[in-house]
Structures are given as structure tokens and as C-alpha cells.
BALOBA-1460 file (C-alpha; in Angstrom, 3 decimals):
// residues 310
<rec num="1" residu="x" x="153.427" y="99.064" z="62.815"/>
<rec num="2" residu="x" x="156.377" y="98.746" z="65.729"/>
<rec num="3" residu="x" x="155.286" y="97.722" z="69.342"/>
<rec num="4" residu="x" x="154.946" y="101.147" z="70.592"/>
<rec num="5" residu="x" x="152.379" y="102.119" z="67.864"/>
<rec num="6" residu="x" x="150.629" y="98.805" z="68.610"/>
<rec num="7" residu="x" x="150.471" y="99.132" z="72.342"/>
<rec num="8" residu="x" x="149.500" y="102.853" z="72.298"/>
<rec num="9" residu="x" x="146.523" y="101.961" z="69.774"/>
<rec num="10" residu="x" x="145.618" y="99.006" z="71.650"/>
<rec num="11" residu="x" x="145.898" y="101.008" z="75.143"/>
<rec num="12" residu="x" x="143.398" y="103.402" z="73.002"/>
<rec num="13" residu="x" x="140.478" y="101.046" z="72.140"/>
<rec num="14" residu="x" x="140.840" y="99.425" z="75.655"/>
<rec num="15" residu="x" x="139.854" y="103.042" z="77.056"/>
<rec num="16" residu="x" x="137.182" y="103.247" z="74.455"/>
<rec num="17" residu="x" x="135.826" y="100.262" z="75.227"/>
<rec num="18" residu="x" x="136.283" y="100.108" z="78.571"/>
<rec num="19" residu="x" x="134.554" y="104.246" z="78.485"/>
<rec num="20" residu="x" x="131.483" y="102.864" z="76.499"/>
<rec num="21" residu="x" x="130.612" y="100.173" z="79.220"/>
<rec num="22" residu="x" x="131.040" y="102.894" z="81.675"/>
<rec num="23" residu="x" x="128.817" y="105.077" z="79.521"/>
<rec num="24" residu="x" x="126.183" y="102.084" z="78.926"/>
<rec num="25" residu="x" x="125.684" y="101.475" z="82.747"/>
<rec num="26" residu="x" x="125.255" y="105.183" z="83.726"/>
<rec num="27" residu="x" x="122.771" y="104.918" z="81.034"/>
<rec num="28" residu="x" x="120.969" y="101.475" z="82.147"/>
<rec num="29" residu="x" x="120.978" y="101.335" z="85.628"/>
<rec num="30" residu="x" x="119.545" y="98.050" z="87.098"/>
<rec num="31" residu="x" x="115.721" y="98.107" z="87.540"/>
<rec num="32" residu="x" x="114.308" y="98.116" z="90.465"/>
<rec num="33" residu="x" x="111.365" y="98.931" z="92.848"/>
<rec num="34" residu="x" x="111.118" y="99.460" z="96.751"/>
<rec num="35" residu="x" x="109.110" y="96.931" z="98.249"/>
<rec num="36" residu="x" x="107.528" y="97.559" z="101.938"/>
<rec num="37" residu="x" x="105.194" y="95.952" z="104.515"/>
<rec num="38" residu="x" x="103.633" y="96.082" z="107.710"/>
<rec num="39" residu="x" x="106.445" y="95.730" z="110.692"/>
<rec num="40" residu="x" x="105.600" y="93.178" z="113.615"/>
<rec num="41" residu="x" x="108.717" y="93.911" z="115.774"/>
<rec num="42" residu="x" x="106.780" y="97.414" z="117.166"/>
<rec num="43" residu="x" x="109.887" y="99.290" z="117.239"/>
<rec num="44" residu="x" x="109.577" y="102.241" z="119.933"/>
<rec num="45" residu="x" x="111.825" y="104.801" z="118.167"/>
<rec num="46" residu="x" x="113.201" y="105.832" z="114.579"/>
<rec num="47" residu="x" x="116.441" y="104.112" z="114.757"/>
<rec num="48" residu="x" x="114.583" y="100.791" z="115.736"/>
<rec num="49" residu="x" x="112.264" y="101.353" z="112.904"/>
<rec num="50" residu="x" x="114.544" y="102.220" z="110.358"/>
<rec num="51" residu="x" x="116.779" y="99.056" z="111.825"/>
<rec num="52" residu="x" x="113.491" y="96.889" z="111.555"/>
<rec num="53" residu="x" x="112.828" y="97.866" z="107.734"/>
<rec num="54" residu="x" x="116.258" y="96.898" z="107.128"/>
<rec num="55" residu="x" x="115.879" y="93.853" z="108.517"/>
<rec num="56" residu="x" x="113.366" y="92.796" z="106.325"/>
<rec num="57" residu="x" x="115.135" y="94.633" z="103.007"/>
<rec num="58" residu="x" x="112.732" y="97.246" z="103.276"/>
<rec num="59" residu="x" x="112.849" y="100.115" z="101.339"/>
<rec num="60" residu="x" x="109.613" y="101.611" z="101.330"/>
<rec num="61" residu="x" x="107.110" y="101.895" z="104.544"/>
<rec num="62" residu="x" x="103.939" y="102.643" z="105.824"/>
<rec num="63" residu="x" x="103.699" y="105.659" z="107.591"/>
<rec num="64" residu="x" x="104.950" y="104.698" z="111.334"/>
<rec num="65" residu="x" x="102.837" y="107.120" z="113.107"/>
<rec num="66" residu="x" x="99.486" y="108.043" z="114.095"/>
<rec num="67" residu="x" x="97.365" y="111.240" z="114.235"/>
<rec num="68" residu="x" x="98.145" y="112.089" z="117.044"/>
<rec num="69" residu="x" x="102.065" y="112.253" z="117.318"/>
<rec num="70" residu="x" x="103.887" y="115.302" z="117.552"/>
<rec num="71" residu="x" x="106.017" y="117.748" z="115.250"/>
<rec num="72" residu="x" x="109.128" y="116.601" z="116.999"/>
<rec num="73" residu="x" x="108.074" y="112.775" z="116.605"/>
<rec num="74" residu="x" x="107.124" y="113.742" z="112.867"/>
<rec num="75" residu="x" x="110.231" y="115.241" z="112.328"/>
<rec num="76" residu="x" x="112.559" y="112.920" z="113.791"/>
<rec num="77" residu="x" x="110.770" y="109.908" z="111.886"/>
<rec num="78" residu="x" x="110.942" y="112.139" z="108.447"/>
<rec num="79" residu="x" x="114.762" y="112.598" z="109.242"/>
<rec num="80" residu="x" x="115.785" y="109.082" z="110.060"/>
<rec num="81" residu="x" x="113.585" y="107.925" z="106.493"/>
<rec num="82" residu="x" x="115.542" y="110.550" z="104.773"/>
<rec num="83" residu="x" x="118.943" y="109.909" z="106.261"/>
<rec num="84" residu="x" x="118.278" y="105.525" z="105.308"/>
<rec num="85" residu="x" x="116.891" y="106.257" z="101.949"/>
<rec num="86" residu="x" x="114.067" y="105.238" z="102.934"/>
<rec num="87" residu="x" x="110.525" y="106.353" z="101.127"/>
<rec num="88" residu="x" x="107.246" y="106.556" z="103.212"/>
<rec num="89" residu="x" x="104.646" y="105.328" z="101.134"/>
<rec num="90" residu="x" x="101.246" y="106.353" z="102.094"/>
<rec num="91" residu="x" x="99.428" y="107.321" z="105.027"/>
<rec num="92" residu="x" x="95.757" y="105.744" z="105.297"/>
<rec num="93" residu="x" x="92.727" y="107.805" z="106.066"/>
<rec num="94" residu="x" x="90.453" y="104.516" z="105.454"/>
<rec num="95" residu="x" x="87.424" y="106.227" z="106.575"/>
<rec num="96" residu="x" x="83.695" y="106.970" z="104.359"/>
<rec num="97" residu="x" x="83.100" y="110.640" z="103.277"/>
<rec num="98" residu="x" x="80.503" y="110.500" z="101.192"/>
<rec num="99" residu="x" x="78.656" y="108.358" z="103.639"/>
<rec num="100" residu="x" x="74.851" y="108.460" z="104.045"/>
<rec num="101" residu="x" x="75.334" y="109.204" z="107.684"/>
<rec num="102" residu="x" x="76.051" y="112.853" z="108.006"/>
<rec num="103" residu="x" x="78.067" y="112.255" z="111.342"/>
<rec num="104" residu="x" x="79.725" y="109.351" z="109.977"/>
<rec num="105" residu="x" x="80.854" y="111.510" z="106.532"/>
<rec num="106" residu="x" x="81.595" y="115.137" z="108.874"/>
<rec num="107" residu="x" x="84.235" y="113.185" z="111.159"/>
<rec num="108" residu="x" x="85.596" y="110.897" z="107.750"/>
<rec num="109" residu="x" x="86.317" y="114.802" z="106.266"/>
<rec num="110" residu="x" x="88.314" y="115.624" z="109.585"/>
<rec num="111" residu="x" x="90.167" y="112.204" z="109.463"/>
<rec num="112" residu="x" x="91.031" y="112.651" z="105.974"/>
<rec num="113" residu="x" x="92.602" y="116.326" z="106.351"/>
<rec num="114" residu="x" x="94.278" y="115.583" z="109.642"/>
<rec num="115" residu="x" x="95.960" y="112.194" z="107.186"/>
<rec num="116" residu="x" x="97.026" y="114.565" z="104.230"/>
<rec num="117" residu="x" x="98.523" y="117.185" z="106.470"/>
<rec num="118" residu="x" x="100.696" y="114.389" z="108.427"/>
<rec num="119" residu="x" x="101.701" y="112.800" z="104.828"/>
<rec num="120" residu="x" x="102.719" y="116.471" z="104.267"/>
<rec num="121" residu="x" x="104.511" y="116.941" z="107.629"/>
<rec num="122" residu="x" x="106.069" y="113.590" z="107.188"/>
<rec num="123" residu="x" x="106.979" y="113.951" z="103.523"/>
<rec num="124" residu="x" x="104.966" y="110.704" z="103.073"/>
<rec num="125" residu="x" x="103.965" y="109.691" z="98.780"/>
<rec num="126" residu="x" x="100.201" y="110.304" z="99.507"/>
<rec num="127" residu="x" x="97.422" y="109.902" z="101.603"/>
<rec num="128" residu="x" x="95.366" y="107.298" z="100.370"/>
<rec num="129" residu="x" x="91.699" y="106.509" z="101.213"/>
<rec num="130" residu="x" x="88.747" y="104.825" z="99.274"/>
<rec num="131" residu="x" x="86.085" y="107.138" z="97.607"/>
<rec num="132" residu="x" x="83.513" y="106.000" z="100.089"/>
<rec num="133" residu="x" x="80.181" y="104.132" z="100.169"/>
<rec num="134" residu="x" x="76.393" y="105.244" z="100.106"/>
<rec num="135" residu="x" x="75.720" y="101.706" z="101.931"/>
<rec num="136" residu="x" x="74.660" y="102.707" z="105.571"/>
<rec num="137" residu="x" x="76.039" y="99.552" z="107.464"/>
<rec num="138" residu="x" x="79.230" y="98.413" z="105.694"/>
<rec num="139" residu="x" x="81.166" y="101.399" z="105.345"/>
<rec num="140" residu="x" x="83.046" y="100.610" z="102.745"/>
<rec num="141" residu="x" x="80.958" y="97.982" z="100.666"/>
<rec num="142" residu="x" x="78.331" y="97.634" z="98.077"/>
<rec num="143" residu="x" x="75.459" y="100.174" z="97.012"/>
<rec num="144" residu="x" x="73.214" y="100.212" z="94.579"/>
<rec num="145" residu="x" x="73.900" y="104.093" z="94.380"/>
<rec num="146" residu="x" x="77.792" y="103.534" z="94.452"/>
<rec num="147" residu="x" x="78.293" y="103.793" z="90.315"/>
<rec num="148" residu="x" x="76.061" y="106.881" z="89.563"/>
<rec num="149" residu="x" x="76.672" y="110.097" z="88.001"/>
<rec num="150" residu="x" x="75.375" y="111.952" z="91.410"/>
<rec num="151" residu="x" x="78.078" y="110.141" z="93.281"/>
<rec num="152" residu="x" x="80.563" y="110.257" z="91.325"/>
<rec num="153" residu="x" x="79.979" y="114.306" z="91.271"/>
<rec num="154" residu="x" x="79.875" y="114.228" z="94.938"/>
<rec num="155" residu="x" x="83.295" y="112.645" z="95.282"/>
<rec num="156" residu="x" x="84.720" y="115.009" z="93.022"/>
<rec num="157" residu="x" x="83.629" y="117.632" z="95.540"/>
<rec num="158" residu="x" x="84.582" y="116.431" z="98.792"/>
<rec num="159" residu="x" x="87.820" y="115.448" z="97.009"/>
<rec num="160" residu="x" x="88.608" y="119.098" z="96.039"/>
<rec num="161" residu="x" x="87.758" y="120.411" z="99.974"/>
<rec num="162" residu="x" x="89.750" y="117.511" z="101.400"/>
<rec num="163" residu="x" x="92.656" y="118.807" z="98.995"/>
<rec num="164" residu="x" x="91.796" y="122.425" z="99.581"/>
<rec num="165" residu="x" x="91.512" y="122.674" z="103.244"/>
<rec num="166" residu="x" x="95.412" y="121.265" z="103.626"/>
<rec num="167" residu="x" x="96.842" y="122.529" z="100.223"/>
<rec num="168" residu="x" x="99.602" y="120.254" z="100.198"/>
<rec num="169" residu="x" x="102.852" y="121.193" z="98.496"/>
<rec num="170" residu="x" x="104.888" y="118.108" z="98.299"/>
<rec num="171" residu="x" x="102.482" y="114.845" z="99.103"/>
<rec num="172" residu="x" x="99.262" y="113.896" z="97.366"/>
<rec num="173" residu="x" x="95.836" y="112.769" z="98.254"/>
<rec num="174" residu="x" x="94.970" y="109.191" z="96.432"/>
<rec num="175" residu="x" x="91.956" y="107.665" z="96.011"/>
<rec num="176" residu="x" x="92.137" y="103.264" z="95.541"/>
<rec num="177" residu="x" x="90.444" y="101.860" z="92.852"/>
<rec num="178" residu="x" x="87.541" y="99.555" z="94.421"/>
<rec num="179" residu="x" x="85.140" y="96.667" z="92.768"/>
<rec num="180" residu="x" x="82.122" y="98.549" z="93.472"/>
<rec num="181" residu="x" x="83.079" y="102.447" z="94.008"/>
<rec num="182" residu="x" x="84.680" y="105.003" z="92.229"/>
<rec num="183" residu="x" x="86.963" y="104.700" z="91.207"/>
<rec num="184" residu="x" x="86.427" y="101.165" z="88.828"/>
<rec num="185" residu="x" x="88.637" y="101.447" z="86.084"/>
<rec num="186" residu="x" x="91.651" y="103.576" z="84.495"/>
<rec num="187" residu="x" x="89.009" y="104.977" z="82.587"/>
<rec num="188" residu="x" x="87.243" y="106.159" z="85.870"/>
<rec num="189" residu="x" x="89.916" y="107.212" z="87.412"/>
<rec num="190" residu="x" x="91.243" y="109.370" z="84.556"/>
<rec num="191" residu="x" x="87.755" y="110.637" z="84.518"/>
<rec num="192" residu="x" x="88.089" y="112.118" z="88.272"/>
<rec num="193" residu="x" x="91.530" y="113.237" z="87.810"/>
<rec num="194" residu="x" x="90.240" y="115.775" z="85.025"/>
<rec num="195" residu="x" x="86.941" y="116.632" z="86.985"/>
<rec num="196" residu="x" x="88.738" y="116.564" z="90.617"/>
<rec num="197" residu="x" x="91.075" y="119.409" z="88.817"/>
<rec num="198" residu="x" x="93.916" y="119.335" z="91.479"/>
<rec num="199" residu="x" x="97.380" y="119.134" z="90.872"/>
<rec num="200" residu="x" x="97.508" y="117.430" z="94.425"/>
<rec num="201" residu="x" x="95.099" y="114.195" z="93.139"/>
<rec num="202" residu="x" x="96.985" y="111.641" z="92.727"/>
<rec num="203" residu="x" x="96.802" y="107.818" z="92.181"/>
<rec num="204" residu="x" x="96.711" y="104.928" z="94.347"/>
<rec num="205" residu="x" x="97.026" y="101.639" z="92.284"/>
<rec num="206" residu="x" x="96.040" y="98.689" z="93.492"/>
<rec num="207" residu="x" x="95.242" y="96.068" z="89.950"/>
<rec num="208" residu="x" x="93.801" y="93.258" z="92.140"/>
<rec num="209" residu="x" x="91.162" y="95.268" z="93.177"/>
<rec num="210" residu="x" x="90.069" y="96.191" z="89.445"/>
<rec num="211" residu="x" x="89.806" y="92.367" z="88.644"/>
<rec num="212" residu="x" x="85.957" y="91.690" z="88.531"/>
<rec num="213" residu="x" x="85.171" y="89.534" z="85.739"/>
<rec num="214" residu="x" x="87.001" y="86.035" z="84.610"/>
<rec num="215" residu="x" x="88.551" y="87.911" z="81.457"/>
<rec num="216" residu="x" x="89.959" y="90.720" z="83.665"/>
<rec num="217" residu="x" x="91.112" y="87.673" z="85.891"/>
<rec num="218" residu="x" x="92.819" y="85.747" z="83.208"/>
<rec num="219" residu="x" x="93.896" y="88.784" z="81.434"/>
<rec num="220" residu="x" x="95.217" y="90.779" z="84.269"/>
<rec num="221" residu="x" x="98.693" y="91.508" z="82.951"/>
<rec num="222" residu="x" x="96.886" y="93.670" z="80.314"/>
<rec num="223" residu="x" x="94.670" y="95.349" z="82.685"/>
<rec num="224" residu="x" x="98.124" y="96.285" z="84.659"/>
<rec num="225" residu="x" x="99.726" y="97.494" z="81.360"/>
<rec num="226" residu="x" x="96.688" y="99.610" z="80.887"/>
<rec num="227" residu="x" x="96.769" y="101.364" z="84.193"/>
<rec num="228" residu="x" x="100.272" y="101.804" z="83.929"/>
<rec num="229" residu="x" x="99.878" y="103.007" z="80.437"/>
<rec num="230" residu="x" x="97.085" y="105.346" z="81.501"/>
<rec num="231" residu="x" x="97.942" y="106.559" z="84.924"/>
<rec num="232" residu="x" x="101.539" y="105.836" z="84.938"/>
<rec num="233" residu="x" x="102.582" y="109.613" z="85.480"/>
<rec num="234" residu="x" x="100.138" y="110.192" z="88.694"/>
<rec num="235" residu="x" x="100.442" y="106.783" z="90.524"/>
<rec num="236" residu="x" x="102.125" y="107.903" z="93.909"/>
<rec num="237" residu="x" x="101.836" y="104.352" z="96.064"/>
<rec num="238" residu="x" x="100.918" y="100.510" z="95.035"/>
<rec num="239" residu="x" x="99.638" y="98.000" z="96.717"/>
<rec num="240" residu="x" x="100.627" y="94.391" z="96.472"/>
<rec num="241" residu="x" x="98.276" y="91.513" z="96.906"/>
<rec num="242" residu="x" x="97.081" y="88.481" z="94.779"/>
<rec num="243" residu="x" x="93.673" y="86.460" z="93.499"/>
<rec num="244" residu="x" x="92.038" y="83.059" z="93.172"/>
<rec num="245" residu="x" x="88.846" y="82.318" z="91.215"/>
<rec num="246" residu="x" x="86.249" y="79.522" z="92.668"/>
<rec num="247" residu="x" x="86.528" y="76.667" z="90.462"/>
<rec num="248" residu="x" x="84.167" y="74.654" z="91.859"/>
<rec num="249" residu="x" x="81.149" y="77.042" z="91.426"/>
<rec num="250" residu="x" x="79.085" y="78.196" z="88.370"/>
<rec num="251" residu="x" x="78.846" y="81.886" z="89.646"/>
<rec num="252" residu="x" x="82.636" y="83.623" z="89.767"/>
<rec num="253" residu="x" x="83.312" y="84.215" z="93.866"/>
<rec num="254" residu="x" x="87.183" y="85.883" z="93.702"/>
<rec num="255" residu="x" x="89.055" y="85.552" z="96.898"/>
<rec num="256" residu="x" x="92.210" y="87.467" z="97.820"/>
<rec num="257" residu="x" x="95.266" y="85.771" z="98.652"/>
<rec num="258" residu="x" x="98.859" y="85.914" z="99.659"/>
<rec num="259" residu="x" x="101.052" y="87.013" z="96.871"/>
<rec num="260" residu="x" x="102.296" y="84.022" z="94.982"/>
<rec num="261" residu="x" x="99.141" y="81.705" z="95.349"/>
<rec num="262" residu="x" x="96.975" y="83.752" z="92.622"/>
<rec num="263" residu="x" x="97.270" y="84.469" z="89.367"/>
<rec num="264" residu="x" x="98.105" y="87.716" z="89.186"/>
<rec num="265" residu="x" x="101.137" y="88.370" z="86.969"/>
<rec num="266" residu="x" x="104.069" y="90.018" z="89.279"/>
<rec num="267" residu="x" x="106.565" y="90.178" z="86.180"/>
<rec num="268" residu="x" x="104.495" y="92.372" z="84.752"/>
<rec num="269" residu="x" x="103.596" y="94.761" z="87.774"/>
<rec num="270" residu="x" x="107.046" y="94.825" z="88.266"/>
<rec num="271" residu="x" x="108.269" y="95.747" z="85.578"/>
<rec num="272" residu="x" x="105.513" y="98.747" z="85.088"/>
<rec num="273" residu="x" x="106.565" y="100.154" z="88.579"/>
<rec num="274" residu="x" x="110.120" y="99.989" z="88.005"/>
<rec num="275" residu="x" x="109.654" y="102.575" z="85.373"/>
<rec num="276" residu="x" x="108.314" y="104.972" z="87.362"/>
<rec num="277" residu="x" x="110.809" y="106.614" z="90.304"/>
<rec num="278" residu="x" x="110.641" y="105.713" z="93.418"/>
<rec num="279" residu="x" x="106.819" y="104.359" z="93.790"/>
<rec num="280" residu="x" x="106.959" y="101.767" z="96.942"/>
<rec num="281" residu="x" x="105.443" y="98.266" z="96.379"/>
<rec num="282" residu="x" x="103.047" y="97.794" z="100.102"/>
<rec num="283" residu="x" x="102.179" y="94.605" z="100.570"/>
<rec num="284" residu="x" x="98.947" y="94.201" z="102.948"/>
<rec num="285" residu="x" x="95.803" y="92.210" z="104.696"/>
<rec num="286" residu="x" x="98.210" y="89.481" z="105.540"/>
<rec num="287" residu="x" x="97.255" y="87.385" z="108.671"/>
<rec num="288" residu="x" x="101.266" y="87.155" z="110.316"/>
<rec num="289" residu="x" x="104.833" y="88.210" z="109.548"/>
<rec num="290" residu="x" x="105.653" y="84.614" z="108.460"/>
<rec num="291" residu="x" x="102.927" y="85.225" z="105.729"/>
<rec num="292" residu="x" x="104.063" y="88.533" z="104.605"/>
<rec num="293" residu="x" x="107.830" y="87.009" z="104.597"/>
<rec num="294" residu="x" x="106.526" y="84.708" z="102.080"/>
<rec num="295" residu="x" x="104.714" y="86.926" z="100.127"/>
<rec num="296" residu="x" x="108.105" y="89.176" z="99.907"/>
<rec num="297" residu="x" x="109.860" y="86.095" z="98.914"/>
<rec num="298" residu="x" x="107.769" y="85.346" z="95.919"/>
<rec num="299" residu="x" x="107.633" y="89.032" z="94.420"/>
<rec num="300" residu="x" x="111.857" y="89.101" z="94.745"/>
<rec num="301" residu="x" x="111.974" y="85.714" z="93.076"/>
<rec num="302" residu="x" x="109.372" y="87.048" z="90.468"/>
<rec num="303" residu="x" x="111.669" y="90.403" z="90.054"/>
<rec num="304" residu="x" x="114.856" y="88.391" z="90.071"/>
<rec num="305" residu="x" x="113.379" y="86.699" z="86.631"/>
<rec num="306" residu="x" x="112.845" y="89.871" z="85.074"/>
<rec num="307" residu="x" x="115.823" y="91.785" z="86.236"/>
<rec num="308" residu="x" x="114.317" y="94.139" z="88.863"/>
<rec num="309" residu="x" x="115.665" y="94.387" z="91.879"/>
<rec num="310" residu="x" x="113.220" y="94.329" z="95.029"/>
């Protein structure tokens, strides 16, 4: 073979090669999964909030506005997330509809509609709320009445108004997995997504709140592969938090706690949500910014062992 057949073949497997790692990393992009948080600077107008998110490597956010803000407010905010790629997560509409306390469950209904229509208007991932409560003082905590098939069938009623009365189009309306409500499990919550019917249910996953027993506790990445596995294709918004079992007592007390001081395995949950597209990471119920700078620190350093960006 002369030179010129040499370098022209050799020229010609360089390109190949040189095409296939081209092809291979259009193919396998780099994992990754939009992580978000509450802001403490209080910026006053899009541009400072979308510069305040980007301060803290923000890609995902709570909704920035309240019930009460206008279309032109709405629209600007929806614009500037848009234009910054960045993806509202949720809008909360923490209230109790199925309460006990007809008032109380009436003006819950209204709070929850008003919430889905602004995650519409906003093009937010969901709405998110809890199921609700039957106990009459803590509006959100224990009843013996809680886990029955009567409540259950009333939550899978209000659901479908809540749902109906706004008819969203492009956001959903998410329910959060809770200890002691509806829903408890995957299981659960695969069971309301078939009764609730609704191609606007979606789901709100949030593992730490599913952990309720010292097997779920030590075998939580399972229990997050199961979700994932189960609910993987309606999970709009996640929540990011962390757990600590009482060692010192003979009855199991769980306490939640700043990302990185639990147990709960981040690798995993990590590398479940960075196979879906685009579902934020929020972290919450932190007491100060220097806490939730931490906790943002220890899920990057947890994604940065398993290749996911965050």
C-alpha cells in the first residue's frame, strides 16, 4: 500500500471513529435532574428571581407567586422561566378537603381549584396537595378513619371535581403520599389513579414520607425503585428530604432531617428521577438558607458519584 492509500484509509477510520463517538454521545447524554428550593433573597421581580435561582444552580422552582397575582404577573413570571430554562415545579394547595368540618373542606375545594388553575396559567408541573384528614384539630394528621374504604372513595370524588371544575390542559393535580392518609403506598396510589380516572391525576413523590416501619427504613432504596418502577410514568414533582430512626428507644419514633444526615439513599433517587424528563428535585421544611445550601451540597456530591448532574 503507498502513502496516499495509507493516509486516505487512515483519514477514513479517523472519521469513523471520530462519527461513532459523536453518534454515542447524541445517544447517551449525561444524566441529570433539576434540583430546586425555597429562595431567601425575596426577589421583587422575574429577572431577580430567575437571577436568584441561578445563583443557587437552580433549575427547578417553586411556584413564585401567590393566589392572588395577576395575568400580567403570571405571564411575565411564565416567560422569564421559559426564556432561563427554567421548570416550575409545583404549586401547593396544602389545605384539607375531605375535612370533617364542612367550612373547613368548602373553602380547601376553592383553594385547591384557584392552585390548579394558576399551575395552569403559570405552566407550573402540578398542583400538589395532601388527600386530607378526617381528624378535626390537626388538619393534616392522624385519624382513625384516615385508611378506610369510605375515605378513600371520598377522595376519589373530590379529586375528580377539583380536576373537573379547572380541566387543565397542560399541568396536573398531585396528591403526596402521607404516613397515615391516602395515599400510603405505590400500591395505593396506583389504586386512586385507576379509580380517580383523570388523565389530569398525577403523582407527587415524596419516598421519605412512605418510610413507616424499620424494614422500609433500612430498605428504602427498594421502596424508591418500587415507586419509580410503579409510578414512574405519572410522577410530575419530587420532593427531597431525609430520615433518622431513634436508637435509643424500644418503640421506632422517625424524625425528618436535612438531606445528608439520614439514611435515605440519594444515589438511588437520583438515578430513578434522572430517567424521567424534566421532573424537579424540591427540597423543603428546612429551618435557613445555610441549611438548605447544605442539603444541596450533599445531593450534588451524591449525584456527582453516580454520574448525574444536579
Amino acid at each position: 500500500m503507498n502513502r496516499r492509500a495509507f493516509s486516505k484509509k487512515s483519514l477514513s477510520a479517523l472519521g469513523l471513529a471520530m462519527l461513532g463517538t459523536e453518534a454515542f454521545s447524541l445517544a447517551a447524554p449525561k444524566a441529570a435532574v433539576r434540583l430546586g428550593g425555597p429562595l431567601f433573597s425575596k426577589p421583587q421581580d422575574p429577572e431577580e428571581w430567575v437571577a436568584a435561582l441561578g445563583a443557587k444552580g437552580f433549575r427547578a422552582a417553586y411556584c413564585p407567586l401567590s393566589l392572588t397575582a395577576s395575568a400580567e404577573e403570571i405571564q411575565a413570571y411564565k416567560s422569564a422561566a421559559k426564556k432561563a430554562d427554567i421548570v416550575i415545579a409545583e404549586v401547593g394547595a396544602w389545605s384539607n378537603p375531605i375535612s370533617p368540618d364542612k367550612e373547613m373542606a368548602r373553602g380547601a375545594f376553592e383553594k385547591c381549584t384557584q392552585s390548579l388553575q394558576l399551575a395552569e396559567c403559570i405552566g407550573a408541573n402540578c398542583c400538589v396537595n395532601i388527600s386530607g384528614s378526617k381528624n378535626p384539630v390537626h388538619w393534616a394528621g392522624p385519624h382513625q378513619d384516615n385508611l378506610t374504604r369510605d375515605t378513600f372513595d371520598e377522595i376519589v370524588e373530590v379529586t375528580r371535581k377539583i380536576i373537573d371544575e379547572v380541566q387543565p390542559e397542560r399541568t396536573y393535580f398531585a396528591l403526596e403520599p402521607m404516613p397515615w392518609a391516602y395515599p400510603d403506598s405505590a400500591d395505593s396510589y396506583l389504586d386512586l389513579v385507576r379509580a380517580v380516572d383523570r388523565k389530569a391525576f398525577g403523582v407527587h413523590m415524596d419516598p421519605m414520607n412512605l418510610i413507616i416501619t424499620p424494614n422500609l427504613y433500612y430498605g428504602n432504596a427498594a421502596l424508591i425503585r418500587e415507586c419509580f418502577r410503579k409510578l414512574g410514568p405519572h410522577i410530575r414533582s419530587c420532593h427531597a428530604k431525609d430520615i433518622q430512626l431513634r436508637e435509643d428507644y424500644y418503640m421506632p419514633q422517625f424524625s425528618e432531617v436535612r438531606p445528608g444526615l439520614g439514611v435515605l439513599d440519594y444515589g438511588v433517587f437520583l438515578q430513578e428521577v434522572s430517567r424521567l424528563s424534566d421532573i424537579p428535585l424540591m427540597m423543603e421544611h428546612l429551618s435557613s438558607e445555610e441549611e438548605y445550601d447544605l442539603a444541596a451540597s450533599h445531593i450534588r456530591s451524591e449525584g456527582q458519584k453516580a454520574g448525574i448532574a444536579v
